[in-house]
N, C-alpha and C positions, 0 to 999 in steps of 0.2 A: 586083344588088339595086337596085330602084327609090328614089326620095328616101324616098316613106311609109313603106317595109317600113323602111327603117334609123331614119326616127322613131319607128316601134312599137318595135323592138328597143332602142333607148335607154331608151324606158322602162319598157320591160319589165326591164332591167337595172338600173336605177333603182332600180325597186320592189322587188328583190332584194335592192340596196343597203340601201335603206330597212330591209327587214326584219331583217337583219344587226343594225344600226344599231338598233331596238327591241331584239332579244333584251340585244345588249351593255350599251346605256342602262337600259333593265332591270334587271338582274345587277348594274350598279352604285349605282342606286340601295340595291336590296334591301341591297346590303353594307354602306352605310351605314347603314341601320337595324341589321344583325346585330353592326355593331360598336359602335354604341351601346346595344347590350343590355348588354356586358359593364356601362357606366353603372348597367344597372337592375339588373344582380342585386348590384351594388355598395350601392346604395341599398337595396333589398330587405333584404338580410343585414344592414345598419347596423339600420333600421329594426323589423327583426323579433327581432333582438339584446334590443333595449329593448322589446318590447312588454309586457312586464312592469311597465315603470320607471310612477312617477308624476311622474319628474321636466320631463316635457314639459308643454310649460303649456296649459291648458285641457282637459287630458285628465284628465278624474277615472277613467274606467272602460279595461277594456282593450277594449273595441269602439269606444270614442272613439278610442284608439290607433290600431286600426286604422284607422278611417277617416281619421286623421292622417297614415298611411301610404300612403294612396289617392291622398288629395290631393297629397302629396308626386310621387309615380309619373305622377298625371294630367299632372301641367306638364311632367314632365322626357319624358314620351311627347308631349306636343304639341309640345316643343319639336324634339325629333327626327325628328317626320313635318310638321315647318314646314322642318328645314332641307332635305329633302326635295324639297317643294315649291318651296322656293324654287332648289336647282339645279336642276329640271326647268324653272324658267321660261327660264333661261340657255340649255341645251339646246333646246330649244323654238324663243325666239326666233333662235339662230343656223340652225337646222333654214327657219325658213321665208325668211328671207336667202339661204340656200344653193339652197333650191330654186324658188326666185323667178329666180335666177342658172343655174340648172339648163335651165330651160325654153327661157330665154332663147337660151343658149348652144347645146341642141338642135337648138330650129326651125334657129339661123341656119345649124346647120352641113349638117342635113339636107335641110331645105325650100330648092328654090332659086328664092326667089320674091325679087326686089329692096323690103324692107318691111322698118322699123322695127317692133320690137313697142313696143304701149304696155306699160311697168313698172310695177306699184302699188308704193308706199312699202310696204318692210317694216313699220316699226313700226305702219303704217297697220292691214295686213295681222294681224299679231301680236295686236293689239287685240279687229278685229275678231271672232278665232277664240276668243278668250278668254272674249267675252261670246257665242258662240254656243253652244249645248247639244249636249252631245256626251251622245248615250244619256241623253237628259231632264234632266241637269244641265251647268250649265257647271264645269269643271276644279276653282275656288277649292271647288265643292259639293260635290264627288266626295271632295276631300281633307277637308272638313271630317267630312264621313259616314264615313270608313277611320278617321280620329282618333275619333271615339266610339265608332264600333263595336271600336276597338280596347282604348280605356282602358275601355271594360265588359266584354270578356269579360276583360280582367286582373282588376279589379276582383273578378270575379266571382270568380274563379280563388281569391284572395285570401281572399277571405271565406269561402269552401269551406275551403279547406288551412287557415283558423285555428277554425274550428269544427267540423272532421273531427279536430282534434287533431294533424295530421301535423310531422313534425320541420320546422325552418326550411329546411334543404337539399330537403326535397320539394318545401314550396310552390315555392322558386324555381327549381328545376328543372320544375313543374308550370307554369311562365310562360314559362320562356326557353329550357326542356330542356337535354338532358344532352349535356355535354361528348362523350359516346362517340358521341352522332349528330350530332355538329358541330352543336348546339344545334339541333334542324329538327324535333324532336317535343314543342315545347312549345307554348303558347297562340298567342306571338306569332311563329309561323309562318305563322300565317293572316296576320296583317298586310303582312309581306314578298310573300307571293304575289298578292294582293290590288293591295300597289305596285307590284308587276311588270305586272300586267295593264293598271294605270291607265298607267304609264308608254310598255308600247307602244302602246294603245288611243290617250291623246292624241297621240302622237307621229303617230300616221296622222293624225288628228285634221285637228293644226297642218299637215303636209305635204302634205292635200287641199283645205285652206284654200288655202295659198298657188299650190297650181296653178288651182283656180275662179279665184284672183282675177286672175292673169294672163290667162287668156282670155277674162275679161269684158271685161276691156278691150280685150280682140283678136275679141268677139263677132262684128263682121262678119265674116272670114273664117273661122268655124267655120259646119258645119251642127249641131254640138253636141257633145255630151261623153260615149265611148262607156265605159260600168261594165266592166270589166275583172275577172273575179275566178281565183284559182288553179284549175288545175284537178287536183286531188287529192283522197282519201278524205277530209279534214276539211274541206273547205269545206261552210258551212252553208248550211241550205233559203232563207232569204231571198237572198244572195249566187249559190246555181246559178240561182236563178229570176230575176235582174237580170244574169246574163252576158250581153254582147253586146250589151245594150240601148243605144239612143242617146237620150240624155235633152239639153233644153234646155240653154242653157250658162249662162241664169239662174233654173233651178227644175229642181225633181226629186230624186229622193233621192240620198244624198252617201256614200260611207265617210265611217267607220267605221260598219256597220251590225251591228254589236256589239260587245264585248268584244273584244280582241285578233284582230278583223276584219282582212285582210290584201287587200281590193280596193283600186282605184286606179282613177280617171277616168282616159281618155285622149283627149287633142284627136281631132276627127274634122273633116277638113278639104275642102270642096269636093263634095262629094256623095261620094266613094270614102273607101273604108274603108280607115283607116291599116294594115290585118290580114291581110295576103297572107301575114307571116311565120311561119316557125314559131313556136309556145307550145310550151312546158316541157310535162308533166305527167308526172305520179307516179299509178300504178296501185297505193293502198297506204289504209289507212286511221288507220294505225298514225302517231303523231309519232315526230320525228328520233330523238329518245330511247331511245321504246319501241324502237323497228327496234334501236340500237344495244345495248340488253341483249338483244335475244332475239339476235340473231348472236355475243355472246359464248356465251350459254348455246346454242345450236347447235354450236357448236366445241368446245364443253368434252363436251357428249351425243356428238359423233362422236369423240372424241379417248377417253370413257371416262375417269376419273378418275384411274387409275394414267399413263396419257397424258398426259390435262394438266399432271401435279406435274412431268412430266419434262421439260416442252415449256421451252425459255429465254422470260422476256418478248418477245422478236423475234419466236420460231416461235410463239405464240399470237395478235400482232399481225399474223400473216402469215395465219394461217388464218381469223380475224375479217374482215381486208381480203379471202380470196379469199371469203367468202361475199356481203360488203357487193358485190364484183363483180358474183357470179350473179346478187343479185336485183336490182339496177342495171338488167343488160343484159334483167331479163325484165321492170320494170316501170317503167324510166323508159325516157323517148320524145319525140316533137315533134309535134304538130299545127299542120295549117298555122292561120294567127292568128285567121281570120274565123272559125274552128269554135267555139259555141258550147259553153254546159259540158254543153245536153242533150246537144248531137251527141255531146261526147266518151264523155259516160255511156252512150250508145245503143252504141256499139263494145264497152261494155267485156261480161264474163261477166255471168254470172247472178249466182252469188259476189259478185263486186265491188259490184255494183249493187244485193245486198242487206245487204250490209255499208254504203254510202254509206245508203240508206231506210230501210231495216231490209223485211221479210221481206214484211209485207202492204202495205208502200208500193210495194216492187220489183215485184212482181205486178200490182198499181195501173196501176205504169209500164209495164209490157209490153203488157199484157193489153186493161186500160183505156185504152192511150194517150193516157195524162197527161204534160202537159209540164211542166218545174219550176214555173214560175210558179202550174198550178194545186192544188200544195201547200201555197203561203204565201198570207198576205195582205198583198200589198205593201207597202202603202200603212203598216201596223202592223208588217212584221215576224214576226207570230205565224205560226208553224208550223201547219197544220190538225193536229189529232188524224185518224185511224182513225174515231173517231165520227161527228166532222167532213166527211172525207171522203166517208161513204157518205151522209148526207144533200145533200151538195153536188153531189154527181158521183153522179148513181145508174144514168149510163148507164154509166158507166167501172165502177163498180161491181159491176153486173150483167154487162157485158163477159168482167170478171177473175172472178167469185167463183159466178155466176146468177143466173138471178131472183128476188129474193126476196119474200117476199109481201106482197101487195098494190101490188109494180110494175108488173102487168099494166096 
């Protein structure tokens, strides 16, 4: 393996790392929010106990009450998606420290070029990613926008359940839900999935900060900065349409190019492409999740019901594992690294390909020989529509579908 191919594969590993590393940070956050709920139905029940009382001051009416109750719930939810935000900044700033140090440590071991890299100062680093906009706001905006949008749909919730008439136990199970779903079908579910998403979205965020700012200052020896993106059934139309592309190393568009966006820059050094090595890819459309209940419910449909009651937890986790094999060995695989995400799309079924586009875009792609890029608009992000498309492309159009009138 040449020095480039095992710098791609570092970070390629990396990026794996990293991803882990959101799911987990993720997950922990949320938890914090889910166990400061118990807080709020503590509050709630206190609260809605006395909604009757006139003994609270400046509540003459029971709608004043209520809204005495609001406001109570609004601070005690700010407070808890502030502490929130505030261990994520912790998180954060050790994330681009670490991967400042990452880079560093990479080149020297792989690259065998006698060069000091220049370092930018973390905190320099940290700063500047903080005030830069991630998905049109910067981080402090994101959280301020989950805090209200959160303490209104409680709110709302609230004032529903007290003018619907319902017992105290519903409204506060209609906000935090019920103990038999591990509380996860009430209001403030939305909240937690919401800081899930924000939490791995900045986390790419800050960790693609700190690798641009590393090779800025190592600008002369880059030819620039190649987008990098998964290649599997959920990667999105802006990210297949930016695979592979080499962008300046000071301009051009950045991950996270959405939500829970899982791209990555990678140095591109010398005129040659760091990407001789193999990439990963999953022939699936399906998340990790999904995959993992439809192979239980496959084992339980081949096993038959009288089957399964008899199977030990072992002999069930063994036939879940020999299916999780099968589809493994049929749909995970390696492309070598320079393949872009069209190429790999081009390899795959018809199936596949309309599962990733959907039906008249896969068509589109065959037929009309459309490359990704001319489904998005870059520069915005936006997906073209179908509508879109046949106005824009009406040679590709006509190609895949005919002529239609008045294309003569």
């Amino acid at each position: 393996m040449n020095p480039q191919d095992e710098f791609f594969d570092a970070q390629i590993r990396r990026a794996i790392a990293l991803e882990r590393a959101k799911n987990g940070t993720g997950a922990a956050m949320a938890l914090i929010l889910a166990e400061g709920e118990a807080r709020l139905r503590e509050l709630l029940h206190s609260r809605l106990e006395n909604i009757t009382s006139r003994a609270i001051p400046g509540t003459s009416s029971p709608n004043a009450r209520v809204e005495y109750m609001i406001a109570a719930m609004v601070t005690l939810r700010r407070r808890m998606i502030a502490e929130v935000s505030t261990g994520l900044d912790v998180v954060l700033g050790d994330l681009v420290a670490d991967e400042i140090r990452f880079q560093n440590v990479s080149f020297n071991a792989h690259i065998p070029v006698e060069l000091v890299l220049n370092l930018p100062a973390a905190e320099q680093v940290f700063a500047a990613a903080t005030q830069r906009p991630m998905q049109g706001a910067i981080l402090r905006d994101w959280f301020a926008a989950t805090s209200d949008a959160d303490t209104r749909r409680i709110a709302a919730e609230l004032r529903i359940g007290y003018v619907d008439g319902l017992t105290n136990d519903e409204i506060v199970r209609n906000v935090t839900g019920a103990a038999s779903s591990r509380f996860r079908d009430g209001t403030t579910i939305t909240t937690r999935r919401h800081v899930e998403t924000l939490v791995r979205t900045s986390m790419q965020h800050y960790a693609n900060a700190a690798r641009d700012a590393v090779w800025a200052e190592n600008a002369d020896i880059l030819d620039g900065l190649r987008w990098v993106s998964t290649l599997d059934g959920r990667t999105s139309a802006i990210c297949r349409a930016r695979d592979g592309k080499i962008y300046p190393v000071d301009s051009g568009p950045r991950p996270p190019a959405h939500p829970n966006c899982r791209s990555v820059m990678v140095a591109h050094f010398d005129g040659q492409s760091l990407a001789n090595l193999g990439r990963p890819y999953v022939r699936d459309t399906r998340t990790r999740r999904k995959r993992e209940v439809d192979f239980r419910a496959q084992a339980r449909a081949d096993a038959g019901d009288a089957g399964w009651r008899a199977l030990t937890p072992a002999q069930r986790s063994a036939e879940i594992r020999k299916l999780r094999n099968e589809w493994g060995d049929a749909n995970i695989g390696q492309v070598t690294g320079d393949v872009t995400y069209d190429q790999f799309l081009s390899r795959q079924s018809v199936r596949f390909q309309d599962d990733v586009l959907g039906v008249t875009k896969g068509r589109l792609y065959r037929k009309g020989d459309l490359t990704m890029d001319k489904f998005v608009n870059e520069r915005t992000g936006h997906e073209y529509t179908i509508a879109e498309l046949k106005i824009r492309e009406p040679e590709a159009w006509d190609a895949a579908f005919g002529a239609t009138v008045g294309s003569q």
